[in-house]
N, C-alpha and C positions, 0 to 999 in steps of 0.2 A: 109322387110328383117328380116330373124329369128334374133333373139340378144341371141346369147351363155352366158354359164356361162364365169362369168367373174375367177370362182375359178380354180387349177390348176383341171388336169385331172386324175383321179384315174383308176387304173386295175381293169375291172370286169374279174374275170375269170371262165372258165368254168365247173362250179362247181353246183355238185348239193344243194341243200339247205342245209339238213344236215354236211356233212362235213363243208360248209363254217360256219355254226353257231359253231358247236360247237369242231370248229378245235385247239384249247387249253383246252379244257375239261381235258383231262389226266395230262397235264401240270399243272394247275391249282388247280391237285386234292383234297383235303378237303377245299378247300375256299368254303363258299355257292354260289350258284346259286340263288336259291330260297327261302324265308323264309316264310312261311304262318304269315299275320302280326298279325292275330285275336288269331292265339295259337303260334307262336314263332317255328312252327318246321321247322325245315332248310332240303335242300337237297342240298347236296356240286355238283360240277362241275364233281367228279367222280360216283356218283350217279345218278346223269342226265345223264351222259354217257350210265351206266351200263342200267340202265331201260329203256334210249328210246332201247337199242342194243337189249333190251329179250325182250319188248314188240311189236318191230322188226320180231322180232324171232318168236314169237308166233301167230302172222296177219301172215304171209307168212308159217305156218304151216296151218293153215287154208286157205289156198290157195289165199290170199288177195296180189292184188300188182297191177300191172299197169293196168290202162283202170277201176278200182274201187274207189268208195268215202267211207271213214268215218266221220259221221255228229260227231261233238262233240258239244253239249250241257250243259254248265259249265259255271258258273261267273269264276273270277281269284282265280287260287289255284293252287300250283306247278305241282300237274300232268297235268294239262293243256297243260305244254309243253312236258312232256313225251308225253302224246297221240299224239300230234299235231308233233312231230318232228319222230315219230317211224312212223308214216302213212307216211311220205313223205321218209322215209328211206326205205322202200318198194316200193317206186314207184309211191302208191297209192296218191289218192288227200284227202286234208282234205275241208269238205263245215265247216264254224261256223256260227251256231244257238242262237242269242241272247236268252238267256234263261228266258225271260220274256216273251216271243212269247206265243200267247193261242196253245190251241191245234189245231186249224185249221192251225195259222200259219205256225209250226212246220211239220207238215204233209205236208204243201206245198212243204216246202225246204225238206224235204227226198224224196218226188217224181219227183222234177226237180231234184235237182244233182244225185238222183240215186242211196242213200246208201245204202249200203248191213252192215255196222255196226253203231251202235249209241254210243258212251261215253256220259255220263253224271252223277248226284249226285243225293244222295238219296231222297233229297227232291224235287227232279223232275224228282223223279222215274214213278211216276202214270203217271203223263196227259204224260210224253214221251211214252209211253207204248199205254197212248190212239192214241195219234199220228202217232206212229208208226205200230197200228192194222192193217191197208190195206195198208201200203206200199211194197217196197222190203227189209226191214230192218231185216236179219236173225235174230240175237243177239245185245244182250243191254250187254254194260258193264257199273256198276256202280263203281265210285270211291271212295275208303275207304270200298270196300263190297268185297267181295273173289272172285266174276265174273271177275273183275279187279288186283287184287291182285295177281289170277292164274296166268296173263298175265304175270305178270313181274318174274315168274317164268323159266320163259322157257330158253330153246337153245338162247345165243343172240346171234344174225345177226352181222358177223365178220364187212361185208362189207356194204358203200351202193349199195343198186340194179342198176345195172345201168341205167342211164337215157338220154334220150338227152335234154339239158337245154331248151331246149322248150315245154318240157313234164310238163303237168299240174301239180300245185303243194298244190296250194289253191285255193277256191273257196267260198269266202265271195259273199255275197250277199249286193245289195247294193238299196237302195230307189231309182226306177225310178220316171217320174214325172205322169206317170198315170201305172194304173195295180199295178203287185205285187212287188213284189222288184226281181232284173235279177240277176242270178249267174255271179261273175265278174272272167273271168278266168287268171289266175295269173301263170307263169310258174315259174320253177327254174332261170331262166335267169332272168325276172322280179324283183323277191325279193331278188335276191343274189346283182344285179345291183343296185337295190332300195338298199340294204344293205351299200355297199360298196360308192355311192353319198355321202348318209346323213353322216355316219363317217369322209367323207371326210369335208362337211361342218361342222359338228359340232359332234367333237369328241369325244368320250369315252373310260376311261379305267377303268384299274382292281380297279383304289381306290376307282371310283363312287358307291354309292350306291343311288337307283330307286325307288320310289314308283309306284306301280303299282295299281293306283285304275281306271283307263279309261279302258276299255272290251277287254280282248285278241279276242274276237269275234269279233270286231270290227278291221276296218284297221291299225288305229294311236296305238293302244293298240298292234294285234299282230305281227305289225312289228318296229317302232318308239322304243317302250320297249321293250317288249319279245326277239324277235330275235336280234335286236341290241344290246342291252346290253348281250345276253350271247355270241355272236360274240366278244364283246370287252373285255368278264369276266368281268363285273360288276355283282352287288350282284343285286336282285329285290324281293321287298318287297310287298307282295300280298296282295289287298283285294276285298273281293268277292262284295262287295256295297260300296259306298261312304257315310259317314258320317263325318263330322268335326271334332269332338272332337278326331275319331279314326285314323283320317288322322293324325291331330297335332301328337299324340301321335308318329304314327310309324315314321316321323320325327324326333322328339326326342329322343325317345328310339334305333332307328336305324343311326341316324344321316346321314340321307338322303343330298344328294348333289346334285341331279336333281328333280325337282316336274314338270311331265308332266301336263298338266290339260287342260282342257278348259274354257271358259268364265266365264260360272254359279260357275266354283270352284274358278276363278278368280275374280268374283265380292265377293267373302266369303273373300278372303285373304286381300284383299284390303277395305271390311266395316264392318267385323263382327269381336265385342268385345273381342269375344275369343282371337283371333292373338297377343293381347296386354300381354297375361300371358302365350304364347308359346313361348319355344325355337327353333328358325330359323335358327339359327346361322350356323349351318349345308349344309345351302342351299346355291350352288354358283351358280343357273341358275334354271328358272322357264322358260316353253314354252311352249305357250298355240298354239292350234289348230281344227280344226271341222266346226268353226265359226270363223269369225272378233271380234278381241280384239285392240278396239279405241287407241287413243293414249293416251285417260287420262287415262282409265283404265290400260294399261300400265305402265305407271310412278305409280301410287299408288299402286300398287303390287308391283316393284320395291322397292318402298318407305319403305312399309309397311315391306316386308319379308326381304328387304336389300340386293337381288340378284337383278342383272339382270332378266330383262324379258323381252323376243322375241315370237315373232310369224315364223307361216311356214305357207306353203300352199298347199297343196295335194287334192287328193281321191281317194277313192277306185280303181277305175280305172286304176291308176297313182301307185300304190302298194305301198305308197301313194302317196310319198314327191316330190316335184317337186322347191319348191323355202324354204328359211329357212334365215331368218334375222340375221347377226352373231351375237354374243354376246355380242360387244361392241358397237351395234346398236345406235346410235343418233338419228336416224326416227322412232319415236314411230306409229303403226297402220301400219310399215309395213312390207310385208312379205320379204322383202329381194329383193337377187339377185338368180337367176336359182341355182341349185346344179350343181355338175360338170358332164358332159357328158348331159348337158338338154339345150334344144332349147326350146327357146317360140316367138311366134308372137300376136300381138293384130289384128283380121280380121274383116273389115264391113261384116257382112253375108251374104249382101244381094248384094257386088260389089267384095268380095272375094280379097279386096285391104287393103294393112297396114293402119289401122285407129288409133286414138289416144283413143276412146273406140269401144269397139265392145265383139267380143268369144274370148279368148284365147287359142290358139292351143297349144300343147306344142308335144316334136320328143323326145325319146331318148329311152333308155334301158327299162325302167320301165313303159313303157306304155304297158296296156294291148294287149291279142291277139283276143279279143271280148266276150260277151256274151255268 
């Protein structure tokens, strides 16, 4: 028998992505959105507005919009979400490219999803460029260079394009277990639904403020932070690599309230010396994801930061989230109960009967439409 969430049940509505992320932007206008954490420059909520609307504006002058991809190539840095949220305001799909990928890599994911534009940073101007030599890839826009720059220049895009919520919206790539890694397709309906679950499970608002150091190119990064928090207007604080010393700091200096992370950053908070001369105090909730976080390592992160800390459980697939431990969790190592609108079953694979281990199925809004 599937076992439903047990939480109440939330409105997904049918909404293309844009509008539902960043449907208080104007409202919200000079509070930041985004803060770059390595140099401090902010882009407020009306700024994010204005530049995804022209850089909208400017794809769809170039004839860009439904039925095309733009590969975006970037660690975390505020225009990340310009580019990422003006492609799907057109129509268009965005593929994200871990930007540690070799040039073979790179070149693979522009020839399966098929992108006719590339975004990415100066410092992975060259091998994008090799990558991009034999594919379909017209133009490279770089960001902080004028190729980009021009963008946010233009006519901006009143409306979004219209879509039907099942129209592609991202298209992350995800590790199979043999071969290359498979484009995971992800529609409006998917992540608006995935939006709307996870807030319902574990909420956010305007006073939060997010570190963002886990990969917007990544699932748990562009949807868990990115779009969730500018959905709720919370502030996010960007960094393009992970480092400690410069994590503590933007905690500190930004007085962060949620620390996304995963394990490996989670064994740091919980045994490394540092922790002991950082101020935390800021933090009301830690929640790691990716991997399994035991239940000792649990409680000494806890301990250690003096937040709560929980686990979820997703995947790419799944746009992510599918189950999320609530905050005043007492089972440490585990992920919780279903989010709201999510079915799961435990099946023997092999009698296709409710087992007590076996695959987990899971049904609901946020499950992908294939490969």
């Amino acid at each position: 028998m599937p076992i439903k969430s047990p939480l109440p049940d939330v409105e997904i509505p049918d909404s293309a992505l844009v509008p539902f992320v960043l449907e208080r932007a104007k409202e919200l206008g000079d509070k930041p959105a985004l803060i770059d954490g390595p140099s401090g420059r902010e882009l407020s909520f009306a700024q994010l507005d204005d530049q995804v609307r022209r850089m909208a504006g400017a794809l769809m002058a170039k004839d860009f919009g439904k039925g095309q991809t733009l590969a975006l190539l970037s660690p975390n840095v505020p225009e990340y979400a310009v580019a990422f949220l003006a492609t799907t305001m057109t129509g268009g799909t965005v593929t994200t490219i871990n930007p540690v990928y070799n040039t073979e890599e790179i070149e693979y994911q522009l020839k399966d999803a098929k992108a006719r534009f590339l975004v990415t940073i100066p410092q992975a101007l060259e091998q994008a460029k090799k990558a991009a030599d034999d594919t379909g890839v017209e133009e490279i826009f770089v960001i902080g260079e004028d190729s980009f720059s021009e963008l946010l220049k233009a006519d901006p895009l009143d409306e979004q394009v219209a879509v039907d919520p099942d129209d592609l919206a991202a298209l992350p790539y995800s590790s199979g277990t043999t071969g290359y890694p498979k484009g995971v397709m992800l529609t409006h309906r998917n992540l608006v639904a995935n939006l709307a679950q996870v807030h319902g499970a574990m909420p956010l608002d305007p006073d939060d403020v997010v570190v963002a150091v886990l990969p917007f190119f990544h699932i748990y990064g562009m949807q868990v932070i990115l779009n969730l928090a500018l959905r709720a207007g919370s502030t996010i604080v960007t960094m393009p690599r992970f480092d400690l010393e410069g994590f503590l700091k933007i905690i500190q200096d930004h007085k962060v309230t949620r620390a996304y992370v995963v394990p490996p950053i989670a064994l740091a908070l919980a045994k490394h010396p540092a922790i002991d001369d950082a101020d935390l105090s800021s933090v009301r909730m830690v929640m790691s994801g990716a991997a399994p976080l035991s239940d000792d390592l649990s409680k000494a992160v806890a301990e250690r930061v003096g937040a709560p800390t929980i686990q979820g459980y997703g995947m790419t697939e799944l746009s992510p989230v599918t189950h999320v431990a609530p905050i005043d969790s007492q089972k440490g190592g585990s992920i919780g109960p279903a989010i709201p609108g999510t079915e799961c079953r435990i099946v023997d694979p092999e009698s296709g009967e409710d087992a007590h281990r076996g695959e987990l199925w899971i049904r609901g809004p946020q499950v992908m439409v294939g490969y």
